[in-house]
C-alpha positions as CSV (number, residue, x, y, z in Angstrom):
1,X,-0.1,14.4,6.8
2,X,1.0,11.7,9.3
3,X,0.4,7.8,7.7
4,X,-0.4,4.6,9.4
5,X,0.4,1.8,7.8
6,X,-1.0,-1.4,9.5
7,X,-2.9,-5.0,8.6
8,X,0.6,-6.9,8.0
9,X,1.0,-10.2,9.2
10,X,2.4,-14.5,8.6
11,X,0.1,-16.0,5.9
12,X,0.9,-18.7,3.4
13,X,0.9,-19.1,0.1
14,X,-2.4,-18.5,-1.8
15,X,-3.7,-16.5,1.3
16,X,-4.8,-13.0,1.5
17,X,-4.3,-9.6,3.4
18,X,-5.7,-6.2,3.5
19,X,-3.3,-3.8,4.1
20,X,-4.7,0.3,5.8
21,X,-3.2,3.4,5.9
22,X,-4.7,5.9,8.1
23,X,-4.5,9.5,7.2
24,X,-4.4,12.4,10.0
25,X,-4.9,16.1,8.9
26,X,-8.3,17.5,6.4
27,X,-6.4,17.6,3.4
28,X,-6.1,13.0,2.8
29,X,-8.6,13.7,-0.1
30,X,-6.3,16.3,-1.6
31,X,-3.4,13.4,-2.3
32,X,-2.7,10.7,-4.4
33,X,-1.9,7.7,-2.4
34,X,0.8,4.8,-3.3
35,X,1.9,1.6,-1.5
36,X,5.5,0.6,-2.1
37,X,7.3,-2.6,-0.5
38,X,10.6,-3.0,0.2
39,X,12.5,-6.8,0.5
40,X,15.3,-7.3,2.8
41,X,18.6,-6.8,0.8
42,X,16.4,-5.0,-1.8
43,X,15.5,-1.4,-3.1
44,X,12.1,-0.2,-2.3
45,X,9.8,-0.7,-5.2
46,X,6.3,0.6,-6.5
47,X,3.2,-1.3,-5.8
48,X,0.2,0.3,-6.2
49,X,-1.1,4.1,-6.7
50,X,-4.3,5.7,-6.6
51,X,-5.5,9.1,-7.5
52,X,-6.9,11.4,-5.3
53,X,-10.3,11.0,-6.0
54,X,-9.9,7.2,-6.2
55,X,-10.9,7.3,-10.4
56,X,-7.5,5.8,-11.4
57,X,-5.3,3.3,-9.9
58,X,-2.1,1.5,-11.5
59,X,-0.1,-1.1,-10.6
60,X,3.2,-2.9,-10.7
61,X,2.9,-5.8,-13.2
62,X,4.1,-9.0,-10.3
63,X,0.8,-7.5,-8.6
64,X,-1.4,-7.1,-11.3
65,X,-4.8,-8.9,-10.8
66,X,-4.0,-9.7,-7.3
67,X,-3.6,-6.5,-5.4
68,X,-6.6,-4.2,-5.4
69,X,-5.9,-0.4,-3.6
70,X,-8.9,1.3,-2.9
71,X,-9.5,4.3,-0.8
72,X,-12.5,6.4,1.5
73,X,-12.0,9.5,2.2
74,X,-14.4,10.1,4.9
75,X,-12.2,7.6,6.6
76,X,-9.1,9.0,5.6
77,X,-8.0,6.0,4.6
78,X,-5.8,3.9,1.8
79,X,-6.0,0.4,1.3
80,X,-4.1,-2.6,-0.5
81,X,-6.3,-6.0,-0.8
82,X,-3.7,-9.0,-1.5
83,X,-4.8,-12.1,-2.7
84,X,-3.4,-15.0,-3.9
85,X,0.0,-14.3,-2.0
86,X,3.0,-15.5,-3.0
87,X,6.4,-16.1,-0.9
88,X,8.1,-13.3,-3.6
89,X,5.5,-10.5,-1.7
90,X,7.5,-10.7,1.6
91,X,8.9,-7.5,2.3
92,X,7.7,-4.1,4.0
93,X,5.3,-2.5,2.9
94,X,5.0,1.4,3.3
95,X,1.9,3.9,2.5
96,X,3.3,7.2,1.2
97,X,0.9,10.2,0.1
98,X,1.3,12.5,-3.1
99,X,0.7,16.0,-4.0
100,X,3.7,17.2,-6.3
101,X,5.3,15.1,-8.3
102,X,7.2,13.1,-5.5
103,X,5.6,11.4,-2.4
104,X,6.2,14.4,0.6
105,X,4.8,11.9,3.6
106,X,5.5,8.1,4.2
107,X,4.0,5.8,6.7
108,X,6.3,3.7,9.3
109,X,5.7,0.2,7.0
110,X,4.0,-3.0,8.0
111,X,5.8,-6.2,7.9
112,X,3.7,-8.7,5.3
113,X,5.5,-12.7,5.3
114,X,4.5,-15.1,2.7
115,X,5.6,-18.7,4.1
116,X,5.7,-21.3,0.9
């Protein structure tokens, strides 16, 4: 599975982006789909996850009511609604698929800045 991560961009404060992740290959439906993020001079941290068949999501608890990951599978597709964005959600944010119990394909990242 090959990801494309794109739909980053400058906002400010309060504003709101929708982050996709296009899937190639027949098997998209097959994987659970996360979106991490990753600060400069930070680790990468967990965002978002959603099952395969899109029945159960979670989230990290600084995105919890704002962030929204959805997913169509006859698009192949992942997504990560923002709202209400805050300077503290700058960072790249990556796509990544799961089968196993890791993530076995990651996306290229998309750079989302939050200016106060």
């Amino acid at each position: 599975v090959q990801l494309q991560a794109s739909g980053g961009g400058l906002v400010q404060a309060g504003d709101s982006l929708r982050l996709s992740c296009a899937a190639s290959g027949r098997t998209f439906s097959a994987y659970n789909m996360g979106w991490f993020r990753q600060a400069p001079g930070k680790e990468r941290e967990f965002v978002a996850r959603i099952t395969w068949s899109g029945g159960y999501t979670i989230y990290a608890d600084s995105v919890k009511g704002r962030f929204t990951i959805s997913r169509d599978n006859a698009k192949n597709t992942v997504y990560l609604q923002m709202n209400s964005l805050k300077p503290e959600d700058t960072a790249v944010y990556y796509c990544a698929a799961q089968l196993g119990r890791a993530y076995d394909f990651w996306g290229q990242g998309t750079q989302v800045t939050v200016s106060s």
